[in-house]
C-alpha positions as CSV (number, residue, x, y, z in Angstrom):
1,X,0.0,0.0,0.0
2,X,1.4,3.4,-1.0
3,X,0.3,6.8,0.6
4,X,0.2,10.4,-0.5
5,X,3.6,12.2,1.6
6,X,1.4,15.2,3.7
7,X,2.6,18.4,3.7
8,X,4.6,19.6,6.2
9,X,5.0,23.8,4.7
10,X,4.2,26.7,6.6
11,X,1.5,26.4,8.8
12,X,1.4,22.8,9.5
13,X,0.1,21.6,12.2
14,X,1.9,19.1,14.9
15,X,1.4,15.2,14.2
16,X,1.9,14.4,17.4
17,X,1.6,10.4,18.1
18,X,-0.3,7.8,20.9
19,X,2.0,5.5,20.7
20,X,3.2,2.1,22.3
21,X,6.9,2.2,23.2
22,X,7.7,-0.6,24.9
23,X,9.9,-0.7,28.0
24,X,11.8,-3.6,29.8
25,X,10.2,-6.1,32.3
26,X,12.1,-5.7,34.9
27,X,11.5,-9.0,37.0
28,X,12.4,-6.9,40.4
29,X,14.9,-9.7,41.8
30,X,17.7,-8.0,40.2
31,X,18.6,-10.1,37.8
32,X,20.3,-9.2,34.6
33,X,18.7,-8.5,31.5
34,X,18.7,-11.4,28.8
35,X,21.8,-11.3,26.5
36,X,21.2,-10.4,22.9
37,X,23.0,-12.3,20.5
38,X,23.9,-11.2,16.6
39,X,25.6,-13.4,14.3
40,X,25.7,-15.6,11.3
41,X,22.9,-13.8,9.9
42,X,20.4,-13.6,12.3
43,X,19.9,-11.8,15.4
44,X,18.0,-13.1,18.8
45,X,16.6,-11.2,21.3
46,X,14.2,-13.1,23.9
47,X,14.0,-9.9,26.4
48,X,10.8,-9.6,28.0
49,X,9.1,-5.7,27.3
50,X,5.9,-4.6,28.5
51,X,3.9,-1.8,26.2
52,X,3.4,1.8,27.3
53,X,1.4,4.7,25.9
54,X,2.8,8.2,25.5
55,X,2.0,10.8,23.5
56,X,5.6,11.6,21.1
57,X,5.7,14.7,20.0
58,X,5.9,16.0,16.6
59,X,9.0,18.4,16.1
60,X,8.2,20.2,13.1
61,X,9.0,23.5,12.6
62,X,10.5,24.0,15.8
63,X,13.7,21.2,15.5
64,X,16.4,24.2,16.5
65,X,15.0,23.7,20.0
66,X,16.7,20.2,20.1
67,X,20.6,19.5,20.2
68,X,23.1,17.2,21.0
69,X,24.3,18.5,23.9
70,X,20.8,19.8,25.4
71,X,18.5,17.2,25.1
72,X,20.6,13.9,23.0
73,X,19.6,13.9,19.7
74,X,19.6,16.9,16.9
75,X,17.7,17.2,13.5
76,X,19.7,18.3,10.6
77,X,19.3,19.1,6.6
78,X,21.5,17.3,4.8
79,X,21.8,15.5,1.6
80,X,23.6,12.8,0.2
81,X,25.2,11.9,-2.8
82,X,24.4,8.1,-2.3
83,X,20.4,7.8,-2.7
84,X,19.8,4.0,-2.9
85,X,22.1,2.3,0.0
86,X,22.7,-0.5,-1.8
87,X,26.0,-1.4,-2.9
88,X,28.2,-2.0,0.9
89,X,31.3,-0.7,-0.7
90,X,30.3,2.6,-1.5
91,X,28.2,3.1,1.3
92,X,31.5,2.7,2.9
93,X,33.5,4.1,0.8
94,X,31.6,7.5,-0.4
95,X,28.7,8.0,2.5
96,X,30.9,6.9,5.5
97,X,33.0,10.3,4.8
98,X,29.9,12.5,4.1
99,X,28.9,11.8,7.6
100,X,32.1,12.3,9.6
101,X,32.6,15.4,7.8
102,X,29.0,16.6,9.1
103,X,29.9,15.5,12.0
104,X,32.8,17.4,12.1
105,X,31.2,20.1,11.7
106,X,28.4,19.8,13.8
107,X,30.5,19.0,17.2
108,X,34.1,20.4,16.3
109,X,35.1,17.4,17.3
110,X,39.2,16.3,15.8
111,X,38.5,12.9,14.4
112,X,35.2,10.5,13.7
113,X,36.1,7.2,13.2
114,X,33.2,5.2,12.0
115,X,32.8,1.3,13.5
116,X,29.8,0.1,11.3
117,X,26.5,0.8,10.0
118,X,22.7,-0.8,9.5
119,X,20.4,-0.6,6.5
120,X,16.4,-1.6,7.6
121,X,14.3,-2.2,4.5
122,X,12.4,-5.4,7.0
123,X,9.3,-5.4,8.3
124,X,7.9,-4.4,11.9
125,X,8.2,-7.5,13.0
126,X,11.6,-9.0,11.3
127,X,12.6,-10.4,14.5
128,X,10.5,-13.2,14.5
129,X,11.6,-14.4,10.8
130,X,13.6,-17.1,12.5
131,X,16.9,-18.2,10.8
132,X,18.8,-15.2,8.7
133,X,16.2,-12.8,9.5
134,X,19.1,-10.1,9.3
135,X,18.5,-9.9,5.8
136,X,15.6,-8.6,6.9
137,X,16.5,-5.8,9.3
138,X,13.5,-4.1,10.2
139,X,12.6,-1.1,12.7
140,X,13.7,-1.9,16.5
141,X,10.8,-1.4,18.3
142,X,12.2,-1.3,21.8
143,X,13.5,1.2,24.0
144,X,17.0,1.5,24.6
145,X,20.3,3.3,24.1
146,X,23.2,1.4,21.8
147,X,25.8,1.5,24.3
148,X,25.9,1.8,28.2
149,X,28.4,4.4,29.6
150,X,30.9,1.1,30.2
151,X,29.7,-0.5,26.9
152,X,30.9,2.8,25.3
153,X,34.2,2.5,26.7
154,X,34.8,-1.2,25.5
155,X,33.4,-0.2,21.9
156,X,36.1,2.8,22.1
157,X,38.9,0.0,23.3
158,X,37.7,-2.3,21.0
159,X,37.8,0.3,18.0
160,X,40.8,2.3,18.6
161,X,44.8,0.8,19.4
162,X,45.8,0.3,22.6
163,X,47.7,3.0,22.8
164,X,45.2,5.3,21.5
165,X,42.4,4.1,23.7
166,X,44.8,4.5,26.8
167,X,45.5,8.3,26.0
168,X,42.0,9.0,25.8
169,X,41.6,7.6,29.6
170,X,44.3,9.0,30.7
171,X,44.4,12.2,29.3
172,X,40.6,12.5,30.2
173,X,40.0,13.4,26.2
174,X,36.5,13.6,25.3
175,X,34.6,11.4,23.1
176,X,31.5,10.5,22.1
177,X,29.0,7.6,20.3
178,X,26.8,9.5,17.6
179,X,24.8,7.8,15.1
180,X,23.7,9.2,12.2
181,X,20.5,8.3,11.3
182,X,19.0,8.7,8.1
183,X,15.5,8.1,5.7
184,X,15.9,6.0,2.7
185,X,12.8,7.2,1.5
186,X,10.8,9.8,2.8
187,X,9.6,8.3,6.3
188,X,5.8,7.6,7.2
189,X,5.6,4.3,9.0
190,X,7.6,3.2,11.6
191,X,9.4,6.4,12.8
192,X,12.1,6.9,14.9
193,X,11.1,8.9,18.6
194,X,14.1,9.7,20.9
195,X,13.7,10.6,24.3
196,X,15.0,14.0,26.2
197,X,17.9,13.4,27.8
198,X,16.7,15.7,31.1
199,X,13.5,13.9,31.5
200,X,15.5,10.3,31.8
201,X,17.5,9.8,35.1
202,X,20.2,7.1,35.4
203,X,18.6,5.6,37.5
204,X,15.3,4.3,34.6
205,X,18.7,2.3,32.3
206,X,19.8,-1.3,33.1
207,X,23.0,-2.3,31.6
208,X,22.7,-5.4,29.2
209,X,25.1,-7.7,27.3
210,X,24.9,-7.4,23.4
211,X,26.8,-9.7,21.3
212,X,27.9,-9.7,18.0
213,X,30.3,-11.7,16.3
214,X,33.1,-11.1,18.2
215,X,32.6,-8.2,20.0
216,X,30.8,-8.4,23.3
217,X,29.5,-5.0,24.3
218,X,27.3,-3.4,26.7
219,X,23.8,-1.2,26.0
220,X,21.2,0.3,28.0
221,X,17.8,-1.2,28.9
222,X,15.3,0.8,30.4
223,X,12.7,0.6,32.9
224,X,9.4,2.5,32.3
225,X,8.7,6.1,33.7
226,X,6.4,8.1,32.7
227,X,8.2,11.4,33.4
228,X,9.9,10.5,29.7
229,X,8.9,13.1,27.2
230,X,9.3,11.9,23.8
231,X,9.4,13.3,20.4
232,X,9.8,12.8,16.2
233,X,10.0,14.4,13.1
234,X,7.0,13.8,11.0
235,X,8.0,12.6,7.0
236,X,11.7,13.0,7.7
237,X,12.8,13.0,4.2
238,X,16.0,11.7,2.5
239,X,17.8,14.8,3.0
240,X,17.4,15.4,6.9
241,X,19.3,13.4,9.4
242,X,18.9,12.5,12.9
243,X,21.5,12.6,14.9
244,X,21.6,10.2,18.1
245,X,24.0,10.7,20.7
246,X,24.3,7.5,22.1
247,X,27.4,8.3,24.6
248,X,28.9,10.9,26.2
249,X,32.1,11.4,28.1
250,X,31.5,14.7,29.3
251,X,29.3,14.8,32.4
252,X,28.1,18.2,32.2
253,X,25.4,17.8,28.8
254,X,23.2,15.3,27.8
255,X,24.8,12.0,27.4
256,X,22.6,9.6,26.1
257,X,19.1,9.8,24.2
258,X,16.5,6.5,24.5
259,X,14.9,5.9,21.1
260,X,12.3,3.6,19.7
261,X,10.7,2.9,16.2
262,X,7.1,3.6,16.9
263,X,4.1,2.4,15.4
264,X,1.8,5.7,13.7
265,X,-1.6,3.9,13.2
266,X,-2.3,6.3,10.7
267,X,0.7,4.8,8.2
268,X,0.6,0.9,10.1
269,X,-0.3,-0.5,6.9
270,X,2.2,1.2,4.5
271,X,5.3,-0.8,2.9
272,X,8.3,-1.4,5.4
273,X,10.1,1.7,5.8
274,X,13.9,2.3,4.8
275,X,16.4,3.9,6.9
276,X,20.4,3.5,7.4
277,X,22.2,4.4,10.3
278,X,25.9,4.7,10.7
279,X,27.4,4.2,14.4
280,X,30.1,6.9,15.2
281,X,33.0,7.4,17.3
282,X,33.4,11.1,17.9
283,X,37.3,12.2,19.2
284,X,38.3,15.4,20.3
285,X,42.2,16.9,21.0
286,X,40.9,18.2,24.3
């Protein structure tokens, strides 16, 4: 099923969403959250999540109130030269550069060194294809944050040399996780929301074990509070990005933003949606 792309000029008015996001059940005896597990083409996730409503915000015409540092996550025009996201080599080799240069010069930050990057063309519910359902990655549909603040430091160990990892301890340099977040095509089903930073204390994120391949890293799970205010763009096109700061070494601004795919009833029954994100790690001299 196609749909006529609404309008979003002058004078539109907010789409804000009731949506389900759906939160971690937390079994209260403090155990750990179940391990996910990615690898030789499919990915499994058994963790138990219970559904919550909130209403997510539509952002439209006022994104300039929401940046990387004040509340996680930042809205950007910006288009690429790649347009399909098909061929892996020159996503890396031509779109991997386009977004460290705009992240460049978004942060000021020295270096970006980019660790990897997912394409979703699946449907909503791609995790339960069963074997090699990641040729079928789809929207996540749960809430949580890609790396916790000690699964950000192994993914820096693990991407950087020893050396280089060690001076960025020592030296107390600051660094960040970003992701770059972007439409394939223009984006009516199954958007993105991220959460405000302010409104989500440490104390709502669990850390969990994430595996893939060989790497074993760390993420955040999260435990439902209805103090969380969350938001979207509305038909985020092609040439807008989302930027989702995932980590944060610097204590003193936002340092993580939850996000979610969420279900719009309004678009539920339009053709999977098509995104790409591409998982940065953002260095700075000082």
């Amino acid at each position: 099923m196609t749909a006529t792309i609404p309008s979003v000029a002058n004078g539109h008015q907010p789409h804000n969403v009731s949506a389900i996001l759906n939160y971690w059940d937390d079994p209260g005896d403090g155990s750990s959250p179940t391990p996910i597990y990615i690898g030789k083409g499919r990915i499994t996730n058994e963790r138990p999540h219970l559904p919550h409503r909130f209403t997510v915000s539509d952002v439209t015409g006022r994104e300039g109130d929401f940046t990387l540092d004040g509340q996680g996550f930042q809205y950007l025009q910006h288009a690429s030269k790649e347009k399909d996201f098909v061929d892996e080599q020159r996503i890396r080799d031509d779109y991997y550069p386009e977004c460290a240069e705009l992240l460049k010069r978004t942060t000021g930050a020295s270096r970006v060194h980019i660790f990897n990057h997912k394409v979703r063309r699946g449907p909503t519910q791609w995790h339960h294809l069963g074997l090699k359902n990641l040729a079928n990655r789809g929207p996540v549909t749960k809430t949580h944050v890609d790396q916790s603040y000690d699964g950000a430091e192994l993914r820096m160990r693990w991407e950087l040399s020893p050396g280089e990892a060690e001076e960025v301890i020592q030296k107390g340099k600051r660094y960040q996780i970003i992701n770059v977040w972007r439409p394939i095509r223009t984006i009516l089903k199954d958007p993105v929301a991220v959460a405000d930073a302010n409104t989500v204390p440490d104390e709502d994120l669990v850390s969990a074990i994430m595996v893939e391949d060989d790497y074993h890293g760390e993420q955040w799970v999260v435990r439902h509070n209805p103090a969380h205010k969350w938001y979207f763009k509305h038909v985020l096109t092609p040439d807008e990005v989302l930027l989702i700061k995932c980590f944060d070494s610097d204590r003193s601004v936002a340092r993580r933003a939850l996000h979610s795919a969420i279900e719009d009833p309004a678009y539920k029954d339009l053709e999977s949606r098509q995104s790409i994100e591409v998982r940065c790690l953002v260095l700075y001299e000082d």
